[in-house]
N, C-alpha and C positions, 0 to 999 in steps of 0.2 A: 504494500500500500504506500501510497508516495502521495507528496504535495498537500492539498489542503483535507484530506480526507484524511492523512495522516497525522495530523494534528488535529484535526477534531476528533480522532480513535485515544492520542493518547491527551484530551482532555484541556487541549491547548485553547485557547477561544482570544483572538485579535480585536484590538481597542474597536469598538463601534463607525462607524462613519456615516449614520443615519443623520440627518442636519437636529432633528430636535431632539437628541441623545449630545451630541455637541454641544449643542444650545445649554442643556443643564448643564456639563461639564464648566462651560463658564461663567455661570453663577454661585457655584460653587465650591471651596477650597478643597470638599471632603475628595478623600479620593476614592471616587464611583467612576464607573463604566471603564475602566481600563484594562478591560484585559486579564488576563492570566496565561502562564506557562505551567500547564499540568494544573497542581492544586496549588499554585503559589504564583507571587507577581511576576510581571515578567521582569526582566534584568533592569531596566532605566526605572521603574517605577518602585524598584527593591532598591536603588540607588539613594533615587529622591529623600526615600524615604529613610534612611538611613543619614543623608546627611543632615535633613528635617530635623532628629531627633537630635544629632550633634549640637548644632546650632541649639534645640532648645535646654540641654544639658550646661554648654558653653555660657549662656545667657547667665545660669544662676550665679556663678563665678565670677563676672564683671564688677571688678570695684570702680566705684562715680570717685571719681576725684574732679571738686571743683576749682584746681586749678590745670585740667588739662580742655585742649584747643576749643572742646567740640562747645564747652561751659565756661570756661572763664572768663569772655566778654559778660555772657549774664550774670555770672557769679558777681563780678566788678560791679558794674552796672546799677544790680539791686540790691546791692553789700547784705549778699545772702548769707545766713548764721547757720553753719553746720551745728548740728545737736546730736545725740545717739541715745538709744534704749540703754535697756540694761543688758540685750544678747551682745557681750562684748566678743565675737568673732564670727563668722559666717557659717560656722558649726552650731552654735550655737542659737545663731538666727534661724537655721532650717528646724532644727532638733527641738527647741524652748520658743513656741511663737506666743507663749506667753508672757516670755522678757521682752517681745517685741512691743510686746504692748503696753507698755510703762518706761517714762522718761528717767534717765540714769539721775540719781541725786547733779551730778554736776553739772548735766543739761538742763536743770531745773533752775540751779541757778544763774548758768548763764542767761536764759531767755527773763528769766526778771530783770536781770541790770541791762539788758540788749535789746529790752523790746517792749515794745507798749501794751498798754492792754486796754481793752475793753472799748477793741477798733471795730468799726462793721462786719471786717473780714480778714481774714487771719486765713492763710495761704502758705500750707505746706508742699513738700518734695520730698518723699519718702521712696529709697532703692526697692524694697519689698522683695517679689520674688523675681524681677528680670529688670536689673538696673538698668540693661540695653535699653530697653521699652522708656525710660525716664533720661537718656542721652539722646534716642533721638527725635522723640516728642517734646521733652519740657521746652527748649531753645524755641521752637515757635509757638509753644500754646500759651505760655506762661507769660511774654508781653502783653497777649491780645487779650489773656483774662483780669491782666491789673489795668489797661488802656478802657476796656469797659465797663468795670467794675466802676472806676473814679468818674467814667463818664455819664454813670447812673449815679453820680452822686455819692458811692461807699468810702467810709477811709479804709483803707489800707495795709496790715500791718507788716512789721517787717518781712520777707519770706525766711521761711526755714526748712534748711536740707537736714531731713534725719536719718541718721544714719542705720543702717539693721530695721528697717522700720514695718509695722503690723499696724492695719487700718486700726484697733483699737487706742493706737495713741491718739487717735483724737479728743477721747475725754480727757487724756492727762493734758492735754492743752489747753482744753475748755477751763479746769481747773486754776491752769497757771494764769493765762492769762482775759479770761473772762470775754472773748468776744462774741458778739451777737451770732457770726454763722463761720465755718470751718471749712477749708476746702483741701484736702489730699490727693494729689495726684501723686499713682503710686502705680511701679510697674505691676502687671498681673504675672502669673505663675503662666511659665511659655509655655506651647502647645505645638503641633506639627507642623498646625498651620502658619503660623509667626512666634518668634522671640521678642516681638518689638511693640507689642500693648498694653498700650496703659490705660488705666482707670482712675477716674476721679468719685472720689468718695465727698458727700457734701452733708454735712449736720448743723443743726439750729442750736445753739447753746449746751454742747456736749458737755457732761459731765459722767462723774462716776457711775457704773453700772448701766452708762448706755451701751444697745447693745446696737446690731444689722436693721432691727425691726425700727430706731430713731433715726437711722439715715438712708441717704437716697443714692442711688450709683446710675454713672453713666460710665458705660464698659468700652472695651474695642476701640479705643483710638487710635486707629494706627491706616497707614496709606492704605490697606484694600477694605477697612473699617468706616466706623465714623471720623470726620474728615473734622481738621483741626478748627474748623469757621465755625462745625455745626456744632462742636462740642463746647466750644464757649458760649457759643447763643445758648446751647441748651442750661449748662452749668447757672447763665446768669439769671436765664427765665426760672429756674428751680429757686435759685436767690429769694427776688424779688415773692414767688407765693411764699418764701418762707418768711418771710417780711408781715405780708400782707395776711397770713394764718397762726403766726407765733408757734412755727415749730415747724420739724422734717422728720420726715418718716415712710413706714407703708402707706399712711392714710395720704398721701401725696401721690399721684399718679400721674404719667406723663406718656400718653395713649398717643399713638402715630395714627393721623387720619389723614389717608390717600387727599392727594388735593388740594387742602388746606395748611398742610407741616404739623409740626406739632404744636399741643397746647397743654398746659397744665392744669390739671385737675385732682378736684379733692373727692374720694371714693366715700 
């Protein structure tokens, strides 16, 4: 048996070329309709996907130093205050995400003598789990969300890079220094599809014992994601209802209606 009868006997099956089997391919990251060699991928898709995972193993590993090329104009710029938890090394930070969530004694006092409190907005930088995702997001999202922020009228507060950092340090900030609304942008845990997303985490007056269920997330920021324009409009429209409802949370909803864009609402 020879040619394609022979490969369909031993179970071989070549990527599609139907147009609307193409069509979802390219809406798509997952990897569907590709083929297989026998019971397994064929060689370029065994490839991909092998380096897919490297990149997103490699991701975890990247230390943010704010004074190298891709950050130190921003760093300069908005004389950004590195701070750190209590997971004092990157073992520690995967291993204990629970010292990620609490500001080290000495980051607690830096940020009292370094920074104000009880500003509008108070705007963190946290590495999380794929600092990559925060080198190459933060440089452009992070002007356009202080540039609108002041332009809706908010102060300000200093920015802070934390280092080892777990969305629950946001109530240790609420705590230190008292601002009306919080916002973290924090790399996400890399996936196959990218090492390079970040999330911004947003809560109304965090303090201790809040938990996922008082704040609100806007995910996937990254080039094949939510796009850096729409993530700040969305970030500041979440603002303002938190403003205008005296808190953030589930009972905040942010429904995508074909058409229209989005709009915020309270469920």
């Amino acid at each position: 048996m020879t040619g394609e009868n022979a490969g369909a006997e031993r179970g071989n099956l070549p990527a599609p070329r139907d147009g609307e089997q193409l069509r979802l391919r390219e809406v798509t990251p997952a990897r569907v309709l590709l083929g297989r060699a026998g019971l397994g991928y064929r060689t370029a898709t065994q490839l991909r996907l092998r380096a897919d995972h490297a990149a997103a193993r490699d991701a975890l590993s990247v230390r943010i130093d704010l004074d190298d090329p891709a950050l130190a104009p921003l760093s300069r710029s908005l004389d950004i205050l590195e701070v750190a938890t209590r997971a004092d090394s990157l073992a520690t930070h995967l291993a204990r995400p629970d010292l990620g969530r609490l500001l080290s004694d000495e980051s607690v006092e830096r940020i009292r003598s370094g920074c104000a409190p009880d500003m509008d907005l108070q705007i963190l930088v946290g590495d999380g789990l794929s600092p990559q995702a925060v080198i190459t997001q933060v440089p452009l999202l992070l002007p356009l969300l202080i540039a609108g922020a002041e332009a809706r009228g908010l102060s300000v507060g200093r920015i802070l890079f934390v280092r080892h950092c777990r969305v629950g340090v946001l109530n240790d900030i609420g705590e230190v220094l008292a601002p009306r609304a919080v916002v973290l942008l924090v790399g996400e845990r890399p996936g196959l599809a990218t090492a390079e997303s970040l999330s911004a985490y947003l809560a109304w007056q965090p303090r201790s014992g809040h938990t996922d269920a008082d704040r609100n997330l806007i995910s996937n920021i990254h080039v094949d994601g939510v796009g850096i324009s729409d993530a700040v409009t969305r970030i500041l429209d979440f603002l303002g209802e938190f403003r205008l409802r005296d808190r953030s949370g589930f009972t905040i909803k942010e429904p995508a209606r074909p058409g229209t864009g989005r709009t915020v609402q309270e469920r």
